[in-house]
PLY file of the C-alpha trace (Angstrom):
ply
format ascii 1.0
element vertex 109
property float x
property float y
property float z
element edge 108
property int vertex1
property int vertex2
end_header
1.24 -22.29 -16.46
-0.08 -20.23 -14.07
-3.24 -20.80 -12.16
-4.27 -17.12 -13.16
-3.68 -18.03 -16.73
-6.21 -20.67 -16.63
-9.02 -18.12 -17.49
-7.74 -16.52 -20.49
-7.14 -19.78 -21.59
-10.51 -20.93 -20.99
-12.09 -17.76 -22.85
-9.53 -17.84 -25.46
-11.36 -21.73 -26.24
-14.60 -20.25 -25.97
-13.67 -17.69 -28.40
-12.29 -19.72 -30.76
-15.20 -22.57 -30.10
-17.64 -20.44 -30.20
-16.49 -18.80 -33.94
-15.46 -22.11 -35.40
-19.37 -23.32 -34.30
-21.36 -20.13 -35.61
-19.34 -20.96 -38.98
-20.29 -24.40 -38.87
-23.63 -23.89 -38.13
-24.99 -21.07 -40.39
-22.13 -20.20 -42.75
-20.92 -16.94 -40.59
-17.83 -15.77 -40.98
-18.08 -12.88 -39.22
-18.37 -15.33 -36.35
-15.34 -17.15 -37.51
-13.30 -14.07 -37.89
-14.50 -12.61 -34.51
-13.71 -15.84 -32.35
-10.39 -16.23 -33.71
-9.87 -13.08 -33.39
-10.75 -13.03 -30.22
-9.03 -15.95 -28.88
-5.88 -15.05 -30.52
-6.18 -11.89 -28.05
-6.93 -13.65 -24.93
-4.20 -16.55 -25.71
-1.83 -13.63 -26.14
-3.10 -12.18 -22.50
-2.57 -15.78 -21.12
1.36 -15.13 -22.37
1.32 -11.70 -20.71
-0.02 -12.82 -17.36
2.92 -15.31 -17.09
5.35 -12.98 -18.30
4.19 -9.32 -16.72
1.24 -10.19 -14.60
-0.44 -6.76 -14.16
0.09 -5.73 -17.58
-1.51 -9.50 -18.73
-4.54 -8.73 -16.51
-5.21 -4.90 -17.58
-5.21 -6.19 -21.27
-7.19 -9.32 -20.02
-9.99 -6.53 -18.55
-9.75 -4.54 -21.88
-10.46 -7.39 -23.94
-12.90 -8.68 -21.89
-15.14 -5.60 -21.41
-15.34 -5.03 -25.38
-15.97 -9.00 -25.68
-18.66 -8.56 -23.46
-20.00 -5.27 -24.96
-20.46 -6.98 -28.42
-21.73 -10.50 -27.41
-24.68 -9.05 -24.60
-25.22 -6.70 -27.03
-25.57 -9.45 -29.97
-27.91 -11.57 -27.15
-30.21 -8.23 -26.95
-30.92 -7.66 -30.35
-31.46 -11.08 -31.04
-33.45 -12.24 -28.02
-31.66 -15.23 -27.24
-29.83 -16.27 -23.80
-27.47 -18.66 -26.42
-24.82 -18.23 -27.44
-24.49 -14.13 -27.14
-25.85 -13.98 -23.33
-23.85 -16.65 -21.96
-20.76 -16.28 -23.68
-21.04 -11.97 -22.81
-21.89 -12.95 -19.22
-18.49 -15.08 -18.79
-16.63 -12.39 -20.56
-17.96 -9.70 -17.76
-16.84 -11.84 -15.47
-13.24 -12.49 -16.96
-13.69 -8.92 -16.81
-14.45 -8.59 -13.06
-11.87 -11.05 -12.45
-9.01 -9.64 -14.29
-9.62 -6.19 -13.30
-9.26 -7.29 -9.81
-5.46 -8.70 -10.02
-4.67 -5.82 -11.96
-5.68 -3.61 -8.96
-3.60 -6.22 -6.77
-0.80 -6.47 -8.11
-1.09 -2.57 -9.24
-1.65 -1.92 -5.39
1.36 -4.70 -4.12
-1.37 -6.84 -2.66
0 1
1 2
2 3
3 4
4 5
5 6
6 7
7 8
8 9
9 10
10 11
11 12
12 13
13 14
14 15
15 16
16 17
17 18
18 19
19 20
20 21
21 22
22 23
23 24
24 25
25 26
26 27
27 28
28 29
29 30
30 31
31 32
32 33
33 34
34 35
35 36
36 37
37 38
38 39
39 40
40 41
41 42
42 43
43 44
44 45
45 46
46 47
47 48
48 49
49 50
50 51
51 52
52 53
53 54
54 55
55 56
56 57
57 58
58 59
59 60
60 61
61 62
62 63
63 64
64 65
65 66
66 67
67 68
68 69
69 70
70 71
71 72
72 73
73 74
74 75
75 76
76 77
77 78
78 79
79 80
80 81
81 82
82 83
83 84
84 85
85 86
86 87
87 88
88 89
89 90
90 91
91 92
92 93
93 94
94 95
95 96
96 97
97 98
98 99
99 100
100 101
101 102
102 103
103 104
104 105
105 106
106 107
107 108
């Protein structure tokens, strides 16, 4: 595996952590829908990276952004830094990341 694979691989856990813990916790299943979901997505971006790196990463930004959209928005409404702010923040920065090796490897750098 790929050193640049490590991140969607660490989000896809989060994801999947995260969902399996709001279920857990208060009976959501929107949560545990949503983190699999979720994870399932940025486990398949993991694959893509290895395979076709600057398609893996564009996805990887995709995902990320509308991950992040949905969880800061989730910490807003509710007021809380945990779990929506935290988990949002390190999706905008999968974001960041990943949109940056897109643009390398789009660019040849």
């Amino acid at each position: 595996m790929a050193g640049e694979q490590h991140i969607s691989n660490g989000m896809g856990a989060l994801a999947l952590m995260g969902g399996v813990a709001g279920y857990m916790m208060k009976g959501s299943k929107p949560s545990l829908i949503g983190g699999s979901v979720f994870s399932a997505l940025y486990f398949g971006t993991s694959y893509l990276i290895g395979e076709k790196p600057e398609v893996g990463h564009g996805v990887c930004a995709g995902i990320s952004a509308a991950f992040a959209t949905i969880m800061l928005k989730r910490a807003y409404q509710s007021k809380k830094v945990m779990p929506g702010g935290i988990v949002g923040s390190a999706a905008l920065l999968t974001c960041a990341y990943s949109t940056k090796k897109f643009l390398d490897y789009k660019n040849g750098i």
